[in-house]
C-alpha positions in Angstrom: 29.8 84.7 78.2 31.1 81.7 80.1 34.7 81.6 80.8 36.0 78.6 82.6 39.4 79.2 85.2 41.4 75.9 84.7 44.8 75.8 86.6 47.3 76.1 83.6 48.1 72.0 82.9 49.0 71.2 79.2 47.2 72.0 78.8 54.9 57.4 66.1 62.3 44.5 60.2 60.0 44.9 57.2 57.8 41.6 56.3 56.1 40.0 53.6 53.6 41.9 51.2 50.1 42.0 52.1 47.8 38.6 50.3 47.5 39.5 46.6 43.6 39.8 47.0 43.7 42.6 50.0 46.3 44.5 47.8 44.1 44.7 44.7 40.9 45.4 46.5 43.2 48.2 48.1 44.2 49.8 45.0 40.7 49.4 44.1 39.8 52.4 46.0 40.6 55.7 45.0 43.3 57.6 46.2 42.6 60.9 48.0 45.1 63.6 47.5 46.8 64.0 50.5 46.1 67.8 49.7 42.3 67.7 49.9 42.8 66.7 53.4 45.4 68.2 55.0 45.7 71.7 52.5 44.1 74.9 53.6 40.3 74.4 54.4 37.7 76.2 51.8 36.2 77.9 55.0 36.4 77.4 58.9 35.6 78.4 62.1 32.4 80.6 61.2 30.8 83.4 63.6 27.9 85.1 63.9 27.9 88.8 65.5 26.2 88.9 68.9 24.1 91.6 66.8 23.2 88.8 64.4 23.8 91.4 61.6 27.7 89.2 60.6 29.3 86.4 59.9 32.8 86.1 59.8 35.1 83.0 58.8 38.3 81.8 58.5 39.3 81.5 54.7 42.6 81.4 52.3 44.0 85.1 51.0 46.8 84.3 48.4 47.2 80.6 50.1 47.3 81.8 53.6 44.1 81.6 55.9 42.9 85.1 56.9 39.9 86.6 58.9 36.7 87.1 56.7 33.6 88.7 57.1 30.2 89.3 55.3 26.4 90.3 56.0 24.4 87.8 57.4 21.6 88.7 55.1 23.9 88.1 51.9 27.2 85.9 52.8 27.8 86.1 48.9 29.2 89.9 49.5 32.3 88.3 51.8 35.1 90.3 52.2 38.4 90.0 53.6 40.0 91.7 56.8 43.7 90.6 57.5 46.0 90.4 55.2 48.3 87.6 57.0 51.6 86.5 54.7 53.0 83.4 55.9 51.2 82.1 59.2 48.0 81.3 59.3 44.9 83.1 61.2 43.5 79.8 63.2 40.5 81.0 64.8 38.4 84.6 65.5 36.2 85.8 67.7 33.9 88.8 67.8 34.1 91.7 70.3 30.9 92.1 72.6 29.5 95.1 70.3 29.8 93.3 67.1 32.0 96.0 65.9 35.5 94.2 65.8 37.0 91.1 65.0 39.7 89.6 67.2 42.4 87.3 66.7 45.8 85.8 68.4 48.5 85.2 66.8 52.1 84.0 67.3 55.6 84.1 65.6 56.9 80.8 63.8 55.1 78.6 66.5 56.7 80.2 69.3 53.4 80.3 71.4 53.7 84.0 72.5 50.4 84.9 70.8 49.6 88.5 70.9 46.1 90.1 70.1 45.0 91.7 67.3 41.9 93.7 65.9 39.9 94.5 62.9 37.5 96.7 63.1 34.7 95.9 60.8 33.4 99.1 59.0 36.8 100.5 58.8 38.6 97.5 58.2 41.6 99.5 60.3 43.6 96.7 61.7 45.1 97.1 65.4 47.3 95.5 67.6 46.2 95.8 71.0 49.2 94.1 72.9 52.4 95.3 70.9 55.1 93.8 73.3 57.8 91.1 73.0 58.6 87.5 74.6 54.6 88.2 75.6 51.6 85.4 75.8 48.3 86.9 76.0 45.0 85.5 77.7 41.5 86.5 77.1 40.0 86.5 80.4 36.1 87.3 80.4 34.0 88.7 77.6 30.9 90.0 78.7 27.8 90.5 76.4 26.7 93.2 79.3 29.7 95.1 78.5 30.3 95.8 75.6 33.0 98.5 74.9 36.2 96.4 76.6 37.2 93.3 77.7 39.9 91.7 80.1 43.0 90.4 79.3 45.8 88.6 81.2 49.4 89.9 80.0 52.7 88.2 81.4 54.9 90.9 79.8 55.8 91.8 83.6 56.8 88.3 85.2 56.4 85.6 82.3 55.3 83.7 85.2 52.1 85.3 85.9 49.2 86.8 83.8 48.4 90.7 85.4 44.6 91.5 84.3 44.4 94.4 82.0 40.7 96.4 81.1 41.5 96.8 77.5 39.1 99.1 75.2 38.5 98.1 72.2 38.1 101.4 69.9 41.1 103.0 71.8 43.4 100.0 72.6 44.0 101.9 76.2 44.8 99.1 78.5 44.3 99.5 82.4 45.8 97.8 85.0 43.2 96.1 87.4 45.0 93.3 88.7 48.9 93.0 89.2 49.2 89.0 89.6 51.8 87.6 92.0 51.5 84.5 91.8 47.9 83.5 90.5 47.5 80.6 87.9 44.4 82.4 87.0 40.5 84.9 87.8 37.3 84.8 87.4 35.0 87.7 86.1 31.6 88.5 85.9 30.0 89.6 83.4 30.5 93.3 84.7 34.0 92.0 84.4 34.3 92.4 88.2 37.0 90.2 89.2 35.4 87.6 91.5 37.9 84.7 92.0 41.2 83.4 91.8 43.1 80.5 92.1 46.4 79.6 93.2 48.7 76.1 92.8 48.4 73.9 95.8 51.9 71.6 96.9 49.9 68.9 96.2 49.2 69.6 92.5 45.6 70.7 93.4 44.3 74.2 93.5 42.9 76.8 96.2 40.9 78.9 95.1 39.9 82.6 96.8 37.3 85.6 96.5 38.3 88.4 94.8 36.5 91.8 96.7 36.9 94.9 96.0 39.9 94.1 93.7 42.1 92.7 96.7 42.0 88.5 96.8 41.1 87.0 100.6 43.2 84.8 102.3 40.9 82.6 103.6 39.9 80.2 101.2 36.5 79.6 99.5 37.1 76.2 98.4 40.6 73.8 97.9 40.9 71.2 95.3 43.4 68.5 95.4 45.1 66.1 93.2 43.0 64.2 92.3 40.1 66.4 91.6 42.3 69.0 89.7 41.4 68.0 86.5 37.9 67.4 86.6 36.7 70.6 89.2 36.8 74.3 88.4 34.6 77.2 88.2 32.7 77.7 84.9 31.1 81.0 85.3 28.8 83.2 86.7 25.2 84.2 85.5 24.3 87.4 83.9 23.1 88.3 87.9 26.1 87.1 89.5 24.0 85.0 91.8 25.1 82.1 90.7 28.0 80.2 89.9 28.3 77.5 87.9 31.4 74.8 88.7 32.1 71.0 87.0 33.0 69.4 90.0 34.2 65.7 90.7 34.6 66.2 94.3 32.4 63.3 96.2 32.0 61.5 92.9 34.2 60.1 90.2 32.9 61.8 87.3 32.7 65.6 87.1 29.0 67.0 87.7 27.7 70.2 86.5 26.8 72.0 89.6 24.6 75.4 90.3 26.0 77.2 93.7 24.0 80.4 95.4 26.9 82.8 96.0 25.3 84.4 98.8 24.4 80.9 100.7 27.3 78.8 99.2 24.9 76.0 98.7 25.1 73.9 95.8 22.8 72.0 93.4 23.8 69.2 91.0 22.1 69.9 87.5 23.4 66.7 86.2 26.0 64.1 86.0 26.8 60.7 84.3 28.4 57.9 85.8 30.2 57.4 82.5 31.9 61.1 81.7 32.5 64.1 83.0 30.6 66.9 82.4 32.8 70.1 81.6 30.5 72.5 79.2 27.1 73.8 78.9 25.1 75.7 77.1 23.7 79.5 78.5 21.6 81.6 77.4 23.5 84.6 75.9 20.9 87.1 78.0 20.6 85.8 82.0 23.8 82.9 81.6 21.7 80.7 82.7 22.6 77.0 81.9 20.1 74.9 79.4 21.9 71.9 77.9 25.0 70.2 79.1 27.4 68.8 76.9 27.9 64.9 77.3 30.4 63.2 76.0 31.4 59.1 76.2 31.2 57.5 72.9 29.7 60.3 71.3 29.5 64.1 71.7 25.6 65.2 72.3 23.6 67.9 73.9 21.1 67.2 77.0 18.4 69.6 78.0 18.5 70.6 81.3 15.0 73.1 80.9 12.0 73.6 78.0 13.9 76.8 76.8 16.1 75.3 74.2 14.6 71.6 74.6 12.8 71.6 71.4 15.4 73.4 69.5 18.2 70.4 70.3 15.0 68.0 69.4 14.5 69.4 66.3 18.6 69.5 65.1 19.0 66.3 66.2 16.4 65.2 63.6 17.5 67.2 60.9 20.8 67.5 61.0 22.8 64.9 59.3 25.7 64.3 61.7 26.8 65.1 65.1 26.4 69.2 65.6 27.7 71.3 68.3 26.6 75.3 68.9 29.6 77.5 68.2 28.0 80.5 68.4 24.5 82.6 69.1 23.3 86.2 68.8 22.4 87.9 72.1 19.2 87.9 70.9 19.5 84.4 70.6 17.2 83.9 67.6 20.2 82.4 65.3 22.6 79.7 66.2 25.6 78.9 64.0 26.3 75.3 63.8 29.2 73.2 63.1 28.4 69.8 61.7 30.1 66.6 61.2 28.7 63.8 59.5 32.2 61.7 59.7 31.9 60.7 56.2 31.6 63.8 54.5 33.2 66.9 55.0 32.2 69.1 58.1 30.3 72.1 57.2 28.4 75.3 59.1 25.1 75.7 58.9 22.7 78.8 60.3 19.8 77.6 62.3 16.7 80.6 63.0 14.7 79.4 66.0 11.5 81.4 65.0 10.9 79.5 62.0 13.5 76.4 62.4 14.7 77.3 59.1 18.4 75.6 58.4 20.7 77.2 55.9 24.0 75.7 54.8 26.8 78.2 55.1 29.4 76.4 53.3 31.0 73.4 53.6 35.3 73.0 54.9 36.3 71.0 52.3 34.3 70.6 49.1 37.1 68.7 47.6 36.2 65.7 49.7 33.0 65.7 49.0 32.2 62.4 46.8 35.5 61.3 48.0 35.9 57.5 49.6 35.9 58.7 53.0 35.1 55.7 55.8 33.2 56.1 58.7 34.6 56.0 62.7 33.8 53.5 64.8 33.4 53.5 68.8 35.2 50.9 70.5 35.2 49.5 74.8 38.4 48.0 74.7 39.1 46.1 78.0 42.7 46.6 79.4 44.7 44.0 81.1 43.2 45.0 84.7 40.0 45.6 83.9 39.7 49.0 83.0 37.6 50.0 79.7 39.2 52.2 77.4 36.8 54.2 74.6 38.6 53.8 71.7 37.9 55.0 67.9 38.5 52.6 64.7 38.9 53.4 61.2 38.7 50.7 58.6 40.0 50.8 55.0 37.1 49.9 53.0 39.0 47.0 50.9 38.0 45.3 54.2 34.9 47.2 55.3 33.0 48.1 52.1 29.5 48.2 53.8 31.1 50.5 57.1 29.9 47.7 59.7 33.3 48.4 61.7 34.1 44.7 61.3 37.2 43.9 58.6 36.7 40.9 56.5 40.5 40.3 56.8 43.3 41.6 59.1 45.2 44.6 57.4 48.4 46.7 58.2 47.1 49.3 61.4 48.2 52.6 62.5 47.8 53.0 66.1 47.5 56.8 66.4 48.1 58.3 70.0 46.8 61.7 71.2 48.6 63.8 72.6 48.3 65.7 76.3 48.7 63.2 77.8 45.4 65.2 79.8 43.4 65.3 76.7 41.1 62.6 74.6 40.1 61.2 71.5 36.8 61.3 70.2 33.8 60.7 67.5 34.4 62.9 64.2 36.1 62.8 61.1 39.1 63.5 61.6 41.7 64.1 58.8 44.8 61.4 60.1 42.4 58.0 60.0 40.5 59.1 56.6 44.2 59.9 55.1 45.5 56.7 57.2 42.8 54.3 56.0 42.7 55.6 52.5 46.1 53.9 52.2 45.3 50.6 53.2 45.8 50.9 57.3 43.5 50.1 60.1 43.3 53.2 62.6 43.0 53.1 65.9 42.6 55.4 68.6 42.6 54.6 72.3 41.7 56.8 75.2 44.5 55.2 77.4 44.4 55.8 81.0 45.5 59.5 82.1 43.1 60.5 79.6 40.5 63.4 80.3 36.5 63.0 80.3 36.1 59.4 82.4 36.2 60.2 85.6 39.2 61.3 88.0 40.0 58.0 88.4 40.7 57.2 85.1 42.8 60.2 84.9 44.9 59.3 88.4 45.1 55.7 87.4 47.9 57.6 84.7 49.6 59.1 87.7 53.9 58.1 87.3 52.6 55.9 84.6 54.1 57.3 81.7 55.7 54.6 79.7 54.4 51.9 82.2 50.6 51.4 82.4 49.6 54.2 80.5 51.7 52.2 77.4 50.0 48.9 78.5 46.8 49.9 77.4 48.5 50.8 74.0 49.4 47.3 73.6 46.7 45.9 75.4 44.5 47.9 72.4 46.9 46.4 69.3 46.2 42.7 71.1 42.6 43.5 70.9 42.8 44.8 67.3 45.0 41.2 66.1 42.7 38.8 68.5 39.7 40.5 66.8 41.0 39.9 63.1 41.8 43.7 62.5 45.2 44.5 62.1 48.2 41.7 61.2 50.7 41.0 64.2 53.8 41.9 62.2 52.2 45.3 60.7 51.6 47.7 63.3 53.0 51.4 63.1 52.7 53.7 66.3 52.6 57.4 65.5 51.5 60.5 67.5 52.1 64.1 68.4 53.2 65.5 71.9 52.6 62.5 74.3 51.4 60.9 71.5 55.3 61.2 70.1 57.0 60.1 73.4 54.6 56.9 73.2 56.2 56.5 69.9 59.1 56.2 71.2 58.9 54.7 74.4 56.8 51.7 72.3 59.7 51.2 69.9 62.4 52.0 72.7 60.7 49.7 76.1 58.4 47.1 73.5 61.0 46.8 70.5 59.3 44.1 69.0 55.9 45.1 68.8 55.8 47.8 66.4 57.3 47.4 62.7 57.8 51.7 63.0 57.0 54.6 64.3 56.4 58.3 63.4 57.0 60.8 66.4 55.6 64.1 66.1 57.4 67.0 68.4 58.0 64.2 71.0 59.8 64.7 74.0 62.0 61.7 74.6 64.2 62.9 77.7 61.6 63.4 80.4 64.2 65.1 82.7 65.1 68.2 79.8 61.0 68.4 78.9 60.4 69.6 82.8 63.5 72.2 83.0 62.2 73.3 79.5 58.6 73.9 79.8 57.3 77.5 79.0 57.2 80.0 82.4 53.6 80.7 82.1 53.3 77.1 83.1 55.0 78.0 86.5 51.0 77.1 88.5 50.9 73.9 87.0 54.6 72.7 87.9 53.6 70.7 91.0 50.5 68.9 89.0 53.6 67.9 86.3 55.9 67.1 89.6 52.8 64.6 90.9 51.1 63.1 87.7 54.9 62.5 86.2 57.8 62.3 88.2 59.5 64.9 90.7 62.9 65.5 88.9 63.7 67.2 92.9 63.6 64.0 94.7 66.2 60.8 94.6 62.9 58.4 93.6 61.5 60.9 91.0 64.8 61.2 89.2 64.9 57.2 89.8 61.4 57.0 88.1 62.5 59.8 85.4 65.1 58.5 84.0 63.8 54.6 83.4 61.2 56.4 81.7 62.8 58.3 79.3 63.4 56.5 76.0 66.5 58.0 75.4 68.2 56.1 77.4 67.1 52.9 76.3 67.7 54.8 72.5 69.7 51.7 71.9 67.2 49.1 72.6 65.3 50.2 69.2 64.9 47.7 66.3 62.5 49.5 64.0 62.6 52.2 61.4 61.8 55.5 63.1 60.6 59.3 61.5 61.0 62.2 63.8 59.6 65.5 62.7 60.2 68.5 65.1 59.0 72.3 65.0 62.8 74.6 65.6 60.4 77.1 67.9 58.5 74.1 70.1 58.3 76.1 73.3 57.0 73.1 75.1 58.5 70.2 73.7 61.8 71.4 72.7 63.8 70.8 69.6 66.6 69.0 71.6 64.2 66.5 72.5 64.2 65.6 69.1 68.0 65.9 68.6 69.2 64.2 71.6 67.8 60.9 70.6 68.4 61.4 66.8 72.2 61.7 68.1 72.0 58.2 70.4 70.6 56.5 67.7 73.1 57.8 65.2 76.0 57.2 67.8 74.9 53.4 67.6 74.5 53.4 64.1 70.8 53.1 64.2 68.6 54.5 61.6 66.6 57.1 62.2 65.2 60.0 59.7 64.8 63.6 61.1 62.8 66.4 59.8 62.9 70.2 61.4 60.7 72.9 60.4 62.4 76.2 61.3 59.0 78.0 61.2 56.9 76.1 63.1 56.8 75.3 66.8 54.4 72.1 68.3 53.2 70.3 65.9 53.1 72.1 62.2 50.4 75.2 61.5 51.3 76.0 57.8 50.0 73.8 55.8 52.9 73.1 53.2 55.0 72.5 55.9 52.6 69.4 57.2 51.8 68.4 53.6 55.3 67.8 53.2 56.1 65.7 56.3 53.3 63.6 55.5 54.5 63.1 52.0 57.5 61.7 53.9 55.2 60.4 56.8 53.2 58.0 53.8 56.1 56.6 51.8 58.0 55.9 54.9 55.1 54.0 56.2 54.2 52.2 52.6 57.5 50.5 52.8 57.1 49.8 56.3 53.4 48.4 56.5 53.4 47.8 52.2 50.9 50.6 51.8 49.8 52.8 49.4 51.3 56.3 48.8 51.3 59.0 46.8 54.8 60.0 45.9 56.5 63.0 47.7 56.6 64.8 44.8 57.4 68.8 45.3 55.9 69.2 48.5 59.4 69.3 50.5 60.3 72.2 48.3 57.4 74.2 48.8 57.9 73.5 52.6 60.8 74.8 55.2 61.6 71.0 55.7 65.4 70.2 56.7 66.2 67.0 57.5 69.7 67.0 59.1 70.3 63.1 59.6 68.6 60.1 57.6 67.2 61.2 54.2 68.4 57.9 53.1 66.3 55.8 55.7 63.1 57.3 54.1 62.0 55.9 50.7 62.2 59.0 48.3 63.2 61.6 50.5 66.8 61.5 49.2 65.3 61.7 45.7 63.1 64.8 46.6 65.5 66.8 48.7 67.4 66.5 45.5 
């Protein structure tokens, strides 16, 4: 099984009503409970067994996703395996011998996820890293070994991950590695540590051979800034005579490259002058590659041999929607698929080569089905100097009936950043614009610069831009979106989580006037505090922060720092403005939030703030983000005069506090109450 090593980079004045005829036609369209969309799922992230003899999902217990699992020959005869109270069970994986199902898990949103077993026949429930203040890694699971697997633990130095052997029926964990200074290894699939890599000055990485469990000093290959997010080391093959890398050194985008270990030599497999290439899929017996992953408008699968070519043919012609492989049998006769069709919910399917028979597993949310969902529309929106930003619409469809991505009159718009910032958007459904443009808002999405998957220059083009360029391609996008009759000048909200919340407020903070409010998500809005505050384990990627950000240890970094932090410009805000914070955020933390909630209240400026005690970046129990988007909705129904659906009793079924500004919110007073 392919593991990749990444260095360790992290990884929103109220006007007229809307025209009387856009308003009805809104209302016209059904409202979606905000709890079919953003309540528990039905089912998610399904398995099969690398035996092929399971399949296990996430699904509720008593209102609270658990681990689930049931025969592959009869998935009626489910049963489930963890028996989780209050925090939700996110994702599983299965142990190389099909016997035991794993799972991490953290406290209140704290981010130190430990790892925990089930064993399947049993159903005997084990905690195979019982230790405090303590993040676990899974290093390398091999499908040749199939009794233990290797973990990194930073329960010596939270700094550094040491590499444990753990064994799965005994939970005996073995030192093979202590780390002193590492950002990360590389196994085969004899879980024989082969490679590490260390933080360069620069913010690139060097990266060593591992022999004979002792790391060389002379290195095998250095990385610098500018290639450090688009190169690293995928895997090896089943042989270890070959290693696989995505590699953007000599080019923009990242290619998928073969190298011979013994020669060095490499071969590019393929690459795209228009995205980088970062996943592949390998066949589960020699790990050898036989599709790449490509993504630029839209996510799809490319052959790169005649083993699995037909197979992707034959899916991409039956399968309504875009698919993606989420897991095979070692045997690699059945493939689980995920599929999205965008405007229906996303649902797993089980796909047996021999006979290319396709059998629906279940689907996420069959609430939604029949429901008015709108389709997603890919968008090349040119910025100010040229560059082309992909970007993703959403229409309501009072404006959009027929789902040509063109609106028939401008409407309110949400423009809804992603987070990172050294992430993307991309094609799906996704839960914020069908919620979003159910209520009468266009959505838009943009893949500013600094964004991953187009190119390393894309990426450094973000470099000490935070708040500068990177937020002129925001407004660029809403001048494309008013020029090209979507949204209405004087109704625009910005809203986002993580970097997507600092753009929030650094657009109603450094452009006042351009946005009529903004909802920020666990946004950091003092970019001097985020950098003393960020988690230990993130001690390899420092430098890359230092580089791509601002160096808070020089007199022009601080300079740079501090004109780009919106809190002190806290004052220069117009606009209403909804700040919703996780208590345990270990990367953005809470006094982010706080410190501009108390400049803005100093000044007399409204501002509403909610805190979830429970929760850390962003909000994992679902009551908890029901209820700030009850808030989330009305507040922006006054503010863009759309629809909402009232807040009801989801703030009491929540852990929501909201220590300043219930009354700036339209019936949060009223609900608190």
């Amino acid at each position: 099984m392919i593991r990749r090593l990444l260095p360790v980079v992290p990884v929103l004045l109220f006007a007229s009503l809307l025209p009387a005829q856009a308003q009805v036609s809104i209302d016209s369209t059904p409202l979606i409970e905000r709890a079919k969309i953003f309540g528990n799922p039905s089912k998610s992230g399904g398995r099969i067994s690398p035996d092929g003899q399971w399949l296990s999902w996430i699904a509720p217990r008593d209102g609270v996703l658990n681990v689930w699992v049931a025969p592959a020959s009869d998935p009626s005869k489910a049963r489930v395996l963890t028996d989780e109270k209050v925090r939700p069970v996110r994702s599983s994986f299965w142990s190389p011998d099909s016997k035991v199902l794993l799972y991490i898990q953290d406290k209140g949103g704290d981010e130190n996820f430990l790892l925990y077993g089930v064993d399947v026949a049993s159903g005997k429930q084990t905690s195979y890293t019982p230790f405090e203040k303590t993040r676990v890694r899974v290093i390398q699971i091999s499908s040749k070994v199939k009794d233990r697997i290797l973990v990194g633990i930073n329960n010596r130095d939270a700094r550094w991950h040491d590499v444990y052997s753990l064994e799965l029926a005994s939970g005996k964990l073995t030192l093979v590695q202590q780390n002193d200074g590492y950002a990360g290894y590389l196994a085969d699939e004899t879980l024989t540590l082969r490679m590490a890599s260390k933080a360069r000055s620069d913010g690139g990485s060097t990266y060593y051979r591992v022999v004979d469990g002792k790391v060389e000093t002379t290195p095998l290959t250095e990385v610098g800034l500018d290639d450090s997010q688009t190169t690293s080391p995928l895997g090896y093959t089943a042989d270890g005579k070959t290693l696989y890398w995505t590699d953007s050194r000599g080019r923009n985008t990242s290619a998928l490259l073969a190298q011979d270990v013994a020669s060095g030599k490499t071969m590019v497999l393929a690459q795209d002058p228009r995205a980088d290439i970062a996943d592949a899929l390998y066949d589960p017996r020699t790990g050898r590659a036989q599709a790449y992953g490509l993504e630029y408008l839209r996510q799809e699968y490319v052959p790169l041999s005649n083993d699995i070519k037909a197979d992707l043919a034959f899916l991409k012609k039956n399968v309504n929607g875009q698919f993606s492989v989420s897991s095979r049998t070692d045997a690699d006769d059945k493939w689980l698929l995920s599929v999205d069709p965008v405007t229906a919910p996303a649902s797993a399917w089980l796909y047996e080569r021999k006979t290319r028979r396709l059998t629906q597993l279940y689907v996420t949310r069959p609430e939604l089905e029949g429901a008015p969902l709108v389709p997603m529309h890919a968008q090349e929106i040119r910025a100010r100097d040229g560059l082309t930003l992909v970007s993703y619409l959403s229409l309501p469809k009072s404006v959009d009936a027929g789902g040509s991505g063109r609106a028939s009159t401008p409407v309110p718009m949400v423009l809804l950043v992603h987070g990172g910032p050294w992430a993307r958007d991309g094609y799906g459904y996704r839960g914020y614009h069908q919620w979003l443009a159910n209520r009468g808002y266009a959505v838009l999405s943009v893949n500013f610069r600094g964004s991953t998957g187009f190119g390393k220059q894309f990426i450094s083009a973000g470099d000490l831009q935070w708040g500068r360029k990177m937020h002129d391609d925001l407004i660029d996008a809403v001048q494309w979106a008013v020029k090209n009759g979507v949204a209405r000048a004087d109704k625009v909200a910005i809203m986002g989580g993580s970097y997507g919340g600092y753009a929030t407020l650094a657009g109603m903070a450094f452009t006042p006037e351009t946005f009529a409010c903004g909802v920020d998500i666990v946004g950091p809005s003092n970019l001097f505090t985020l950098l003393q505050t960020i988690p230990p384990y993130w001690e390899a990627g420092k430098q890359q922060f230092y580089k791509r950000m601002g160096d808070p240890t020089t007199d022009e970094g601080k300079a740079l720092l501090r004109e780009r932090s919106p809190l002190n410009f806290a004052g220069d805000i117009r606009r209403p403005l909804l700040i919703g914070q996780g208590a345990n955020d270990p990367r953005v933390n809470v006094r982010e939030s706080e410190q501009i909630v108390e400049a803005m209240a100093a000044k007399n400026i409204p501002v509403t703030y909610v805190v979830f005690p429970d929760e850390g970046h962003g909000f994992a129990r679902p009551v908890n983000n029901i209820a700030f988007n009850a808030v989330t909705e009305n507040f922006l129904g006054k503010c863009l005069d759309g629809r909402a659906e009232p807040i009801g009793d989801t703030l009491k079924a929540s852990t929501a506090q909201v220590p300043h500004g219930a009354e700036f919110a339209p019936g949060l007073a009223e609900a608190l109450r």
